[in-house]
N, C-alpha and C positions, 0 to 999 in steps of 0.2 A: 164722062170719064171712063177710059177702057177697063174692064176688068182685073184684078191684081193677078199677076200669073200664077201660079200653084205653088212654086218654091217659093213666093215670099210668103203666100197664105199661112202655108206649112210650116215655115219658120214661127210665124205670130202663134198660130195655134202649139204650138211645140212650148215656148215661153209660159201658154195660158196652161197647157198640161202638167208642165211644174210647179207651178204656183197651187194647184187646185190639188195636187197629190201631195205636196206639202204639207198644204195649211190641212188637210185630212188628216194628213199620218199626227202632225201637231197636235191635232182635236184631242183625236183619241189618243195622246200618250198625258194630256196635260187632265185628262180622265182618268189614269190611269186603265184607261181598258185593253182593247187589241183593233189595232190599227187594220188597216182594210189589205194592208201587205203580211198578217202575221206577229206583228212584232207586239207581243206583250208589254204594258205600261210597265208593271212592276215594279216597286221600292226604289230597285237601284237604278232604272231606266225609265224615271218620268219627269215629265215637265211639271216643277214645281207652281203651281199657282194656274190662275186663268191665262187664256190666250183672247186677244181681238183677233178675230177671223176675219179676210178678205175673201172667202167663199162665195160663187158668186159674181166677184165683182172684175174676173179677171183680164177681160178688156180693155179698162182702162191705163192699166200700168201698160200692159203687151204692147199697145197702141201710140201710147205717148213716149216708154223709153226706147221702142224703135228709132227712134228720129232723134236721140241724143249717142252723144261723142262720151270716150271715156274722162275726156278732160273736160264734161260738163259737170254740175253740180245737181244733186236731187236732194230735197228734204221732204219727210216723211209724216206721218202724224202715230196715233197709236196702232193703227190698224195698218204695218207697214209691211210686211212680211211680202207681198206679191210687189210691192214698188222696187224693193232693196233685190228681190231676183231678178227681177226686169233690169235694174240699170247693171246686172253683173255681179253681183256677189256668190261667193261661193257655197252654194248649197250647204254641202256638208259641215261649214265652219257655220253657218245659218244655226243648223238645228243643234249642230254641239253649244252655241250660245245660248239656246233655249232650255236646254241639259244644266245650263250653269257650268261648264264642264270648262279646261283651262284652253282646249282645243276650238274655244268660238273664237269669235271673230272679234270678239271683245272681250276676250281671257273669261268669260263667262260671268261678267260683272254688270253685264248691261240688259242681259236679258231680252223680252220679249220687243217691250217699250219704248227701249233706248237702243234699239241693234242699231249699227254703224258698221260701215266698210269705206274705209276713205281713199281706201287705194280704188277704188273705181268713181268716185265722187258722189257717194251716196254718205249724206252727212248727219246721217242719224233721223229714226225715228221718235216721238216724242209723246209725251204721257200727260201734257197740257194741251188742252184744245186750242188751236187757232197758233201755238209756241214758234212752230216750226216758220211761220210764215214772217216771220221779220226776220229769221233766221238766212233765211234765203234771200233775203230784201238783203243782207250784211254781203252774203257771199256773191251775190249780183255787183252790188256795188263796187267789191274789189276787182271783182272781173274786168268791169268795164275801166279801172283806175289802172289796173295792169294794161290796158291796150288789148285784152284777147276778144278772139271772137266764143269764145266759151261762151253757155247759158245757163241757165239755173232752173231748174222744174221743180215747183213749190204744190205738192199735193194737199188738199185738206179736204175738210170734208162738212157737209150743210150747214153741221151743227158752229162749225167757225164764224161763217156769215155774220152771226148774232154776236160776235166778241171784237174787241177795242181792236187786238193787233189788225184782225180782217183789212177796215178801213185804214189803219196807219201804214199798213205794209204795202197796201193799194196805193198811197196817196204818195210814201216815199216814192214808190218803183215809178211812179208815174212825172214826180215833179224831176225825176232828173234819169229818166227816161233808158231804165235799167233793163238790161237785157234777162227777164224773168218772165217765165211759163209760167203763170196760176193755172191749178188743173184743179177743179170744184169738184171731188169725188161724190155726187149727193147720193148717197145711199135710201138718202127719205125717211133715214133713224137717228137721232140725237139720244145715244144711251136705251133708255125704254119709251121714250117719249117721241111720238111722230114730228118729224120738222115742221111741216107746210103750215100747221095752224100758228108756228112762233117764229115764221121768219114772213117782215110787212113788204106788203110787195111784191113783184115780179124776180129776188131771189139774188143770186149770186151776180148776173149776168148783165142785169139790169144796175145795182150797184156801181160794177166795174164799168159800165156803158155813162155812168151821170161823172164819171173820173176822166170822161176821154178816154178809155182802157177800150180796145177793143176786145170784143169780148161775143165767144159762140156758141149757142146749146149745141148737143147732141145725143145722139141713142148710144149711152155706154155702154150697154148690153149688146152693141154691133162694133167688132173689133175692125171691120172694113170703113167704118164711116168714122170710129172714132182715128184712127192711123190714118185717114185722107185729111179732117179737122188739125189733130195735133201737127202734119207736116207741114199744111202751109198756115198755123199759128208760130212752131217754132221757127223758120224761116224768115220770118217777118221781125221776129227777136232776133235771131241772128243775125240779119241786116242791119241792127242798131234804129229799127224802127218804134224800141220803148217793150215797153210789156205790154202782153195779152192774156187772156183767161178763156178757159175753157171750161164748159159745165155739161159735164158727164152724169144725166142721168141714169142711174144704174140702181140695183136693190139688193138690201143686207137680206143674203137669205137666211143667215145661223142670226141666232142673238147677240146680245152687246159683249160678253165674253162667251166662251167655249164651254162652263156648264151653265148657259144660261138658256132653258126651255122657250124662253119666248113665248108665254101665254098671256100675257097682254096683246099678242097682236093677232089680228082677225086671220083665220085659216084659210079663208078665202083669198085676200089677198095674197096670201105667201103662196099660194097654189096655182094665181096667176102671172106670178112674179117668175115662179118655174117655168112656166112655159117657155118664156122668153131668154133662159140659160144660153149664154154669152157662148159656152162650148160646143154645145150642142146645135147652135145657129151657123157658128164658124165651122163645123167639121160639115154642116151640108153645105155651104157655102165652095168651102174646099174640092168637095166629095164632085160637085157641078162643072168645078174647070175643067176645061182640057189639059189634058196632061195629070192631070190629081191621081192618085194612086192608091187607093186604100190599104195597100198591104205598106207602104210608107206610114200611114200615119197609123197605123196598128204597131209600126215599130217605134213612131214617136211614145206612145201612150206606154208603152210596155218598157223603153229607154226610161221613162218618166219615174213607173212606179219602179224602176233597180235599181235606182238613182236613189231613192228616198228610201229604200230599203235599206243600203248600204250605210246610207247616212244616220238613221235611226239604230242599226246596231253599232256603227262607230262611235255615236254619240254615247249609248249607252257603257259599252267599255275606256272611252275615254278618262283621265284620271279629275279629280275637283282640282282647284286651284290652291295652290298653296295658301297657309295664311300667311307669309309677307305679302302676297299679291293685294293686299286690303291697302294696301299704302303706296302701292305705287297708283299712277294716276290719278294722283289726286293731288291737290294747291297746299304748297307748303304752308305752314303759317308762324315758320319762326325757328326757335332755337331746339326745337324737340318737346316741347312741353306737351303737345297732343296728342304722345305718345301715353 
């Protein structure tokens, strides 16, 4: 396979810079501390509650939603934040969601767990394990009943394997041969508990291989191997060749939420798990073509952090949501009595 030229690298990389300067600035405001751009947590400008961090892992989104259309469809899991910028959502309305603030993307109602942007086909991420993936098995379906060549990229992550929807959202996509991307985020962490010793078998991929699913590992910590995998996965969907899966091995470098120290897990591992940073691979990777330009991607990186600076004081002056806003979006249930 010829080498990616340098402008598309630089794009990928560009993608993975915001997601990692994001979920950073996120860290430390849902700490309340001071974020790596300056920006103090403080009272009135912090993220209320924990965060699930994609730190880390930012390869795989970069990778797989290069190769999806706006009129594709993505579902997310809890750890959604790098998918939901990948397929296109707006930064700024991102973190003002995570502000709680009226200016998210979800009138600041949905938070971390549940951010959604439907105007780009990212249809929420979600705060049940394995949730999202029948979700997408729904939104596939319609696709294919509409006549479109639309697809559907269904992220989850190890810890799904082991739950009911896994295999029923498999089994749908499969018996009537739905045009849906499974992408197996394995970070290698189920919560605080290591996966490998609670999932029997050869894993995700294997699974999807005993369904007739075709289905490919990968080094998801290689944003070049993982964007050659996901293209000609998603193409093979888009030709109405059924569903495929993709299993992206890659490593949670933060713990299961954003103040969670992670000492249950061996320091050794986390230290060799760094060496292999997705960003730090891709920028020499970059840095080697011809034509790469270091003072470009010293602009992307520095684009990256005024980008989430802006957005982090935006966020902060942004106003709460009214309380009517409690009532809109949500299922009537009658005459007014639940008021």
């Amino acid at each position: 396979m010829p080498p990616m030229p340098a402008p598309q690298l630089l794009a990928l990389l560009r993608t993975m810079l915001r997601i990692r300067a994001f979920e950073n600035a996120a860290e430390a405001a849902s700490q309340g501390g001071v974020s790596a751009f300056g920006q103090a947590g403080g009272a009135g400008a912090r993220v209320r509650g924990p965060l699930h961090l994609s730190t880390g892992q930012e390869a795989v989104p970069a990778g797989v939603c290069a190769h999806l259309r706006r009129d594709d469809y993505l579902t997310s899991t809890h750890r959604g934040h790098g998918h939901t910028l990948a397929k296109g959502a707006d930064l700024g309305a991102m973190m003002a969601e995570l502000f709680g603030k009226a200016s998210g993307c979800n009138g600041g109602k949905g938070g971390s767990m549940h951010i959604a942007d439907f105007s780009v086909g990212m249809l929420g991420a979600n705060g049940v394990v394995a949730a999202g993936m029948p979700i997408a098995v729904g939104a596939a379906h319609a696709q294919k009943l509409q006549g479109r060549d639309a697809i559907t990229a269904c992220f989850f992550g190890d810890g799904a394997v082991n739950r009911g929807p896994f295999l029923e959202a498999l089994n749908w996509a499969q018996v009537f041969r739905l045009p849906v991307l499974f992408v197996c985020e394995d970070n290698r962490w189920s919560a605080t508990t290591a996966s490998a010793p609670m999932i029997a078998g050869d894993g995700a991929a294997a699974r999807a291989a005993s369904l007739g699913i075709g289905a490919q590992p990968v080094d998801g910590n290689d944003v070049l191997a993982v964007h050659a995998a996901a293209g000609a996965l998603a193409a093979q969907v888009r030709a109405g060749q059924g569903p495929r899966l993709l299993h992206a091995l890659t490593y949670r470098v933060k713990g299961h939420v954003s103040v969670d120290p992670a000492a249950y897990r061996d320091a050794g591992e986390l230290a060799a798990a760094l060496e292999t940073d997705p960003i730090a691979r891709a920028r020499a990777a970059y840095l080697a073509l011809p034509g790469a330009s270091a003072a470009a991607l010293a602009a992307a990186e520095a684009e990256a952090a005024a980008e989430v600076q802006a957005a982090l004081a935006a966020a902060g002056a942004a106003p709460w949501p009214d309380a009517e806003a409690a009532f809109s979006d949500v299922q009537t249930t009658g005459a007014g009595q639940w008021r």
